[in-house]
C-alpha positions as semicolon CSV with decimal commas, in nm:
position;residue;x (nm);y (nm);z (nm)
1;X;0,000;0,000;0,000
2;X;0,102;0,336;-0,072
3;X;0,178;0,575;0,176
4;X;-0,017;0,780;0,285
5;X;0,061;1,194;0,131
6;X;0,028;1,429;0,488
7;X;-0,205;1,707;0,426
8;X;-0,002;2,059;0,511
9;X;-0,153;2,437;0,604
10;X;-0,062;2,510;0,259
11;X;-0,262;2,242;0,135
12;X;-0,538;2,400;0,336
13;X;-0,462;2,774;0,243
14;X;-0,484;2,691;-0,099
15;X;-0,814;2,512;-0,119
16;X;-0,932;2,816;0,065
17;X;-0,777;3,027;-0,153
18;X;-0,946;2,879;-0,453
19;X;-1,323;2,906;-0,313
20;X;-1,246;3,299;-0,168
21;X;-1,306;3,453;-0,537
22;X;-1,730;3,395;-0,522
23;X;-2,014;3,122;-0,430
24;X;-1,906;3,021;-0,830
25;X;-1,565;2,976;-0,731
26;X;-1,609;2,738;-0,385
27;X;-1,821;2,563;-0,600
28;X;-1,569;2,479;-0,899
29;X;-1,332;2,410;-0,618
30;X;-1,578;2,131;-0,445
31;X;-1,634;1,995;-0,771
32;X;-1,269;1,955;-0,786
33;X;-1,234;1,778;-0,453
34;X;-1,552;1,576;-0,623
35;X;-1,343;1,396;-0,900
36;X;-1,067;1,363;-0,678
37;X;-1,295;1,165;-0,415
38;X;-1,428;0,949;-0,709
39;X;-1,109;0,874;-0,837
40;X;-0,991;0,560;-0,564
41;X;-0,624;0,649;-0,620
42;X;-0,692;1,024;-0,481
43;X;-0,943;0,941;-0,289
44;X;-0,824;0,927;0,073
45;X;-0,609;1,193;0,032
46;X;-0,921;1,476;-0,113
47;X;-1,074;1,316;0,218
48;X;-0,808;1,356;0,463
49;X;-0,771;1,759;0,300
50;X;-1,184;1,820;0,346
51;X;-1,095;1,657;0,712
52;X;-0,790;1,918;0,747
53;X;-1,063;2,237;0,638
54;X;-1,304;2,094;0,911
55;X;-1,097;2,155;1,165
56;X;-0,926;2,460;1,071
57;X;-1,293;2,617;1,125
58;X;-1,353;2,475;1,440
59;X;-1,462;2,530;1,734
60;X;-1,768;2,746;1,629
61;X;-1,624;2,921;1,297
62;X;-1,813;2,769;1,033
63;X;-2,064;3,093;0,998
64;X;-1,681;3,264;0,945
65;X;-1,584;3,000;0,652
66;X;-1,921;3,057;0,477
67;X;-1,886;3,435;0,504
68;X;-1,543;3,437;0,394
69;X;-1,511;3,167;0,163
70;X;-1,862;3,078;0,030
71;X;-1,902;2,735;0,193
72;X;-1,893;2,557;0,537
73;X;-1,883;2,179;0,664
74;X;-2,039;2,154;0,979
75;X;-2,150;1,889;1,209
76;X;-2,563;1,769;1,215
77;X;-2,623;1,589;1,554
78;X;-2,900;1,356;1,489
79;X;-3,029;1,339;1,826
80;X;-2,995;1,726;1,908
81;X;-3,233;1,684;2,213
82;X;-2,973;1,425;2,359
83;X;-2,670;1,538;2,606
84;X;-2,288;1,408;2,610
85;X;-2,233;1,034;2,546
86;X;-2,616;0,996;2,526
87;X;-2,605;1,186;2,155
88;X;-2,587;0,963;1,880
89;X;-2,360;0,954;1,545
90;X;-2,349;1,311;1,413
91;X;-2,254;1,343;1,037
92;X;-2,008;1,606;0,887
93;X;-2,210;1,771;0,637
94;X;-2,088;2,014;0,340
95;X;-2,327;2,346;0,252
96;X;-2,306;2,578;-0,055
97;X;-2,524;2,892;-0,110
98;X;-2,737;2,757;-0,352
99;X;-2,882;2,470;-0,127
100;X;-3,205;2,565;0,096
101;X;-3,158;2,466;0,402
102;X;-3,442;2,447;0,654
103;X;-3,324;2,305;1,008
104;X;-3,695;2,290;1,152
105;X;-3,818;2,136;0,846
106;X;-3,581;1,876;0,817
107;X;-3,501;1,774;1,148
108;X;-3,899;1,766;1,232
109;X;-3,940;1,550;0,950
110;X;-3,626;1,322;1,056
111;X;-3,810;1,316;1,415
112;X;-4,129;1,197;1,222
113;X;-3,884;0,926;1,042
114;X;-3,751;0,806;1,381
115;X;-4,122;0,676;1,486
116;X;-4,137;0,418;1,273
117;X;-3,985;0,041;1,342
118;X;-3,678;-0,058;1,225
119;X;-3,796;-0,283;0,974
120;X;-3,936;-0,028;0,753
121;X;-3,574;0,069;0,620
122;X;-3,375;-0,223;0,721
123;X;-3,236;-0,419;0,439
124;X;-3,486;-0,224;0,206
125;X;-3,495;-0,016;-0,097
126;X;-3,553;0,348;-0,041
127;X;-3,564;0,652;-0,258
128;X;-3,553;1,018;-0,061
129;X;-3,732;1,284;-0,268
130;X;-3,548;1,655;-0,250
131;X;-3,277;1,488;-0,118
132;X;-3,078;1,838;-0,051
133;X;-2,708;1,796;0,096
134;X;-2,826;1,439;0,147
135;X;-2,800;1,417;0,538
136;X;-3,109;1,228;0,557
137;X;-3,042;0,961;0,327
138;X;-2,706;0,937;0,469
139;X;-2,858;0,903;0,815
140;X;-3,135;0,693;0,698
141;X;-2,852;0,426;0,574
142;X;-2,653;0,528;0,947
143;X;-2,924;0,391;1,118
144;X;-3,131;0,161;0,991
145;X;-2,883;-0,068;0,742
146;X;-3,129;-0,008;0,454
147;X;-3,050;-0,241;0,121
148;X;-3,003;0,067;-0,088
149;X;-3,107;0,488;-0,066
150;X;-3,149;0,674;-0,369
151;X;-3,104;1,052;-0,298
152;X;-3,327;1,238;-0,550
153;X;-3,285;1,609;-0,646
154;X;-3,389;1,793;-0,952
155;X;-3,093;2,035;-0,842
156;X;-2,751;1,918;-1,001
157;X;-2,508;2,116;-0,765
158;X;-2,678;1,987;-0,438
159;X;-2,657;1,648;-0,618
160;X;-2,243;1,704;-0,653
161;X;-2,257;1,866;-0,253
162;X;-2,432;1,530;-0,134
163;X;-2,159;1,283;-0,327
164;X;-1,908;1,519;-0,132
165;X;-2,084;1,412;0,216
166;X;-2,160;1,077;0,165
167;X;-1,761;1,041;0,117
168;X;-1,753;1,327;0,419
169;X;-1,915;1,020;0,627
170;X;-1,807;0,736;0,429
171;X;-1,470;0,740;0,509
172;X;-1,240;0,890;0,831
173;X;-1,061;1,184;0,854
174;X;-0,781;0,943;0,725
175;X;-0,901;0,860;0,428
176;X;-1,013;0,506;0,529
177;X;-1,324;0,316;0,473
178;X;-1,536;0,305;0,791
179;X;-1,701;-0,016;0,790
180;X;-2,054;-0,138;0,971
181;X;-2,140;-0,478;1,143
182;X;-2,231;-0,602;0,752
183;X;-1,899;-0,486;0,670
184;X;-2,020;-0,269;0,409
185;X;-1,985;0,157;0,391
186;X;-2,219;0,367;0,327
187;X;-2,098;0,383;-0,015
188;X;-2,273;0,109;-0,066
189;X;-2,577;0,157;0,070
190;X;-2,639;0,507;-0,069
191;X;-2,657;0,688;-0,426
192;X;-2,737;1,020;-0,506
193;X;-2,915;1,110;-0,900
194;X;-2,996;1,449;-1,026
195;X;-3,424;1,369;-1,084
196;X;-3,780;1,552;-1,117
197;X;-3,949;1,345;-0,798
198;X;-3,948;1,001;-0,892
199;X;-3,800;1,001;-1,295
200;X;-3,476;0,824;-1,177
201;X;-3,629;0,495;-1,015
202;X;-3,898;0,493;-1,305
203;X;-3,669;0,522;-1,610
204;X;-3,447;0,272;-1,456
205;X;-3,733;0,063;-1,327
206;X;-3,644;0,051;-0,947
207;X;-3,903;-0,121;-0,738
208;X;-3,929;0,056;-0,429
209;X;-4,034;-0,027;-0,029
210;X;-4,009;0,317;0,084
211;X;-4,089;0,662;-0,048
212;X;-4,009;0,975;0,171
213;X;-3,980;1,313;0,114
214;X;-3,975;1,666;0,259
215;X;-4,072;1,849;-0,026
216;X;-4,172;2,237;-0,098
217;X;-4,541;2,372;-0,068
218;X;-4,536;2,714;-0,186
219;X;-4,580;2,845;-0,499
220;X;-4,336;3,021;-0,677
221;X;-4,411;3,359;-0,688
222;X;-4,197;3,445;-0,992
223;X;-4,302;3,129;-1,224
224;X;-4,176;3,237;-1,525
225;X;-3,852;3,162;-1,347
226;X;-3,910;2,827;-1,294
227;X;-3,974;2,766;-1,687
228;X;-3,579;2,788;-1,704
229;X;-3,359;2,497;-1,801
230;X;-3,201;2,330;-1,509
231;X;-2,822;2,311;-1,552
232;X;-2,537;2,345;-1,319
233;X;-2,474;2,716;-1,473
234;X;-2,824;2,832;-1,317
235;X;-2,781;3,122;-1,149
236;X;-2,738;3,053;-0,738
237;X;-3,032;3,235;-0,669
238;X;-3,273;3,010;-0,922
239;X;-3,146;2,722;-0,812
240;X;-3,241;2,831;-0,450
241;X;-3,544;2,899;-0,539
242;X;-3,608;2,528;-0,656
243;X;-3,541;2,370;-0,303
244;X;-3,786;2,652;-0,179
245;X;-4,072;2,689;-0,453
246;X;-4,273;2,490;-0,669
247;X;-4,423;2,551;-0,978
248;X;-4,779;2,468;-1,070
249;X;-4,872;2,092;-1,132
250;X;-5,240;2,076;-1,266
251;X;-5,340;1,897;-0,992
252;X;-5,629;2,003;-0,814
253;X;-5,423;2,025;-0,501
254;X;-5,220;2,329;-0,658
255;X;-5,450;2,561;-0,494
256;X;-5,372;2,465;-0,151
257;X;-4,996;2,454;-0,229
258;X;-4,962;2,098;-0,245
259;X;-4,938;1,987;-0,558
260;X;-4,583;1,892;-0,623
261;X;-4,712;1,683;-0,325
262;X;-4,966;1,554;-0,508
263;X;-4,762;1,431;-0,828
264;X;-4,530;1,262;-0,596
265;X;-4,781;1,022;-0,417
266;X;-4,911;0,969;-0,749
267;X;-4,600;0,923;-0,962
268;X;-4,549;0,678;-0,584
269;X;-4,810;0,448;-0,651
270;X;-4,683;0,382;-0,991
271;X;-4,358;0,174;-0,870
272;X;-4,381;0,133;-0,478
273;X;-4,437;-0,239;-0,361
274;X;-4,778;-0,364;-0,333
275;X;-4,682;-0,348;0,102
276;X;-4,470;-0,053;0,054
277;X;-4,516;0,299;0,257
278;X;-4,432;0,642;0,151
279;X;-4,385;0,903;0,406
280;X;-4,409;1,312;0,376
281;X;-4,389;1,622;0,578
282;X;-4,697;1,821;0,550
283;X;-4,690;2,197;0,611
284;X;-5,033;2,279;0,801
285;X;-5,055;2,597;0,631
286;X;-5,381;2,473;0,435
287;X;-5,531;2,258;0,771
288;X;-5,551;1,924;0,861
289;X;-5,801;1,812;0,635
290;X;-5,688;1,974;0,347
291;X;-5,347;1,756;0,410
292;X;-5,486;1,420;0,448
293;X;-5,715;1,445;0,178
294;X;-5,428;1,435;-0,070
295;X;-5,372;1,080;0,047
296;X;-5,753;0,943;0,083
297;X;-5,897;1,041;-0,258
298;X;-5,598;0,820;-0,373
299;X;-5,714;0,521;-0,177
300;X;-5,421;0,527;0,059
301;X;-5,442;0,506;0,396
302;X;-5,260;0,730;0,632
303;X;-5,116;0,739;0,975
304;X;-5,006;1,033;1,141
305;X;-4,635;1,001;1,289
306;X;-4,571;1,307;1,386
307;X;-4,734;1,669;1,501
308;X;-4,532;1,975;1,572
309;X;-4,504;2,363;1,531
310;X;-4,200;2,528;1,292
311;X;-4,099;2,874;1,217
312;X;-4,215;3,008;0,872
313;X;-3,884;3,063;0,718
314;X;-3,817;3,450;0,727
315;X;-3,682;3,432;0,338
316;X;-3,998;3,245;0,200
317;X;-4,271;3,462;-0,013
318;X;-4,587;3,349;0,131
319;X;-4,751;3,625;-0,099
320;X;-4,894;3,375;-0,347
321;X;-5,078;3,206;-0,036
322;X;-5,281;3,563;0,026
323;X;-5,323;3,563;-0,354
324;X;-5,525;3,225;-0,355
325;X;-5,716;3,336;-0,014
326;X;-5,832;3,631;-0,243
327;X;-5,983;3,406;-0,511
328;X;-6,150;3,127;-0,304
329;X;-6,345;3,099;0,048
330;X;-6,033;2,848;0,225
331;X;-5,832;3,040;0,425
332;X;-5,447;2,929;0,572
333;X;-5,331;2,871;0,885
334;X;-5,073;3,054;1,055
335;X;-4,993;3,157;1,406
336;X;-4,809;3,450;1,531
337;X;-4,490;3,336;1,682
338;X;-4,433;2,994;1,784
339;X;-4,684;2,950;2,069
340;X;-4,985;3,121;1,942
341;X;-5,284;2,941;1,987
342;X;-5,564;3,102;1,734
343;X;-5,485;3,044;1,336
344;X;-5,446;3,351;1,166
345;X;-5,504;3,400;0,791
346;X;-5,164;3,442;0,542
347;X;-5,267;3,765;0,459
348;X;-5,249;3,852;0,793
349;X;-4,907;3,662;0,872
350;X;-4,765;3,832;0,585
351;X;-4,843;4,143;0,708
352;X;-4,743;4,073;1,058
353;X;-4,401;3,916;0,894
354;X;-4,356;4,256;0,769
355;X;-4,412;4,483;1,042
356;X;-4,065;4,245;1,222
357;X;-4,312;3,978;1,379
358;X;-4,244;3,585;1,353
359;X;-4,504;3,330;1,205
360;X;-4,534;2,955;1,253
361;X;-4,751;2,710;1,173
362;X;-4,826;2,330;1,204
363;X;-4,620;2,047;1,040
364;X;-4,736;1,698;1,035
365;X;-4,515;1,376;0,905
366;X;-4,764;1,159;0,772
367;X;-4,711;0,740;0,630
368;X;-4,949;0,620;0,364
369;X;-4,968;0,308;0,236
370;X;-5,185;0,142;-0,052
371;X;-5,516;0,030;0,079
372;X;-5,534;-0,365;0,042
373;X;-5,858;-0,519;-0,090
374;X;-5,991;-0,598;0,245
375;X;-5,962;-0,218;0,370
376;X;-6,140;-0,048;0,169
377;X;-6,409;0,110;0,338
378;X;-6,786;0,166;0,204
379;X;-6,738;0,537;0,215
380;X;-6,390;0,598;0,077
381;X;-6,470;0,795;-0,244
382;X;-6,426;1,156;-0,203
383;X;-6,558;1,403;-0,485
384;X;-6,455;1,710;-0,544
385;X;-6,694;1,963;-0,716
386;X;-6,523;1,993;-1,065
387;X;-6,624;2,265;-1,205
388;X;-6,526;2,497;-0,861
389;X;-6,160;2,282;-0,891
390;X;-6,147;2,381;-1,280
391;X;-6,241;2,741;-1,131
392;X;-5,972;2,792;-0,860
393;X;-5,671;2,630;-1,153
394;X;-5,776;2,837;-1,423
395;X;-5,800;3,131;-1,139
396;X;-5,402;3,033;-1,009
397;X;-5,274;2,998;-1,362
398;X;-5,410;3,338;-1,401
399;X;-5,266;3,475;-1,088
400;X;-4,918;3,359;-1,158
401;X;-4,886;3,389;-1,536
């Protein structure tokens, strides 16, 4: 075996150096580390340099490296709640400018993940939908030993960032393979795919057990943006925007915000397993009932895993929401701060969001699985009124045209 090359302060300075130019520049200079970390011959060594940049910004400095230098690699505890020895693994995750990042939203829907038995994910096939920086599939595979994760993303630089931290957590600060009781890594339990929702498992006809996903519920309120071409040379702000917005869907559910929500369960159904279960966060902006009827009227049934209040996200337009409250009767559900008790409407959020107040609102993690011929009960069928549902499109394609 070769020996191993020692990673020096210059080595460190100039990796630095390279990503100090612009969010463009850290991210030509990831890339870089990328090809080096795919490449087995150069592999340990672009590990043991990302491990050297870790701990040059330690000890609380990461907000300083992505000021400064466009990026940070921080550590996610995946038991935040949990004190000392009592905390388990936490992963070493790599962020870029581009890549929304939503703490509450993820780690309430990771919470919602952790109430299910182990045997949903061990030793099966799952696919993550808007996979981000990938620290839930990773942790998903961490935990639970599944078969295989696919990591989806329609975003092809998050895509690139999540390849970067499944080697970030495949491998020690060495360089070496860190392997489990199967003796297998974690390379080789988890993949990451640049896909719309579900497009990667269906064109390559991958039967799944598990479907999750934490995936966006507001409109875009700039659509003609989101008729761009996706390509790595999208502007940083567009390709925010994606892991933050949605654009409209023709599904019925569109008014209420959910319809990339919508596609997904159905595009779901297509190629889960007869016994399989998919599993989403819900935003509560639209109510309870509005959220669970996007699984019954598709003959699933649903179980509830999880209930909590997050912080509206301070950089998210909610001004399409008060748009649609203007066209039909339904009204959202916010609260002001995090322990208000009434629901307040989004036109009224918004405008206490701009006056300097805070907004939250409900989020639910919800499991759904296809009903089997035995549970289907007498009154399952839910109509809608079609010609009020052809309405309230026609009146949102208007809005946002």
């Amino acid at each position: 075996m070769a020996a191993s090359v020692a990673i020096s302060s210059k080595d460190v300075e100039a990796f630095l150096a390279s990503c100090a130019a612009s969010s463009e520049a850290a991210y030509g200079a990831a890339e870089a580390v990328l090809r080096r970390l795919q490449d087995p011959a150069s592999r340990a060594e672009a590990r043991r340099l990302l491990g050297a940049v870790r701990r040059h910004f330690a000890d609380g400095q990461e907000d300083e490296c992505a000021r400064t230098f466009h990026f940070r690699i921080r550590d996610v505890l995946l038991d935040p709640h949990l004190q000392g020895s009592q905390q388990r693994k936490k992963l070493s995750v790599m962020e870029i400018p581009s890549i929304f990042i939503s703490e509450d939203w993820r780690f309430a829907f990771y919470e919602g993940l952790n109430q299910l038995p182990d045997h949903v994910f061990r030793d099966k096939t799952v696919a993550e939908l808007e996979c981000g920086n990938g620290w839930i599939s990773i942790a998903l595979a961490e935990k639970w030993s599944p078969l295989k994760v696919y990591g989806l993303d329609i975003d092809p630089r998050v895509i690139k960032i999540a390849w970067i931290n499944l080697y970030l957590n495949a491998l020690d600060d060495n360089g070496l393979p860190i392997y489990d009781g199967e003796g297998k890594t974690l390379l080789d339990r988890v993949e990451f795919h640049e896909s719309d929702l579900l497009a990667y498992c269906r064109d390559n006809k991958t039967e799944l057990d598990c479907i999750v996903g934490c995936i966006p519920q507001i409109l875009n309120p700039n659509p003609e943006a989101m008729s761009n071409i996706i390509t790595e040379k999208s502007s940083v702000e567009f390709l925010y925007s994606l892991n933050n917005y949605y654009d409209l869907q023709s599904f019925a559910e569109d008014q209420f915000g959910l319809g990339l929500i919508a596609r997904a369960v159905e595009e779901g159904i297509a190629i889960i397993k007869p016994m399989g279960i998919m599993i989403f966060n819900m935003g509560g902006r639209p109510g309870q009932s509005i959220c669970e009827r996007i699984f019954l009227r598709r003959g699933l049934r649903i179980n509830k895993l999880w209930q909590t209040k997050i912080m509206q996200a301070i950089d998210t337009d909610i001004s399409a929401l008060v748009e649609i409250e203007k066209m039909c009767p339904h009204r959202f559900e916010f609260f002001m701060d995090l322990h208000g008790d009434q629901p307040v409407s989004a036109r009224t959020a918004l405008a206490y969001m701009k006056s300097g107040g805070h907004v939250s609102h409900a989020f639910y993690v919800y499991s759904c699985q296809l009903r089997q011929p035995n549970q289907v009960p007498s009154c399952c069928l839910l109509i809608y009124k079609s010609n009020s549902i052809t309405k309230g499109i026609v009146l949102i394609q208007k809005i946002f045209r």
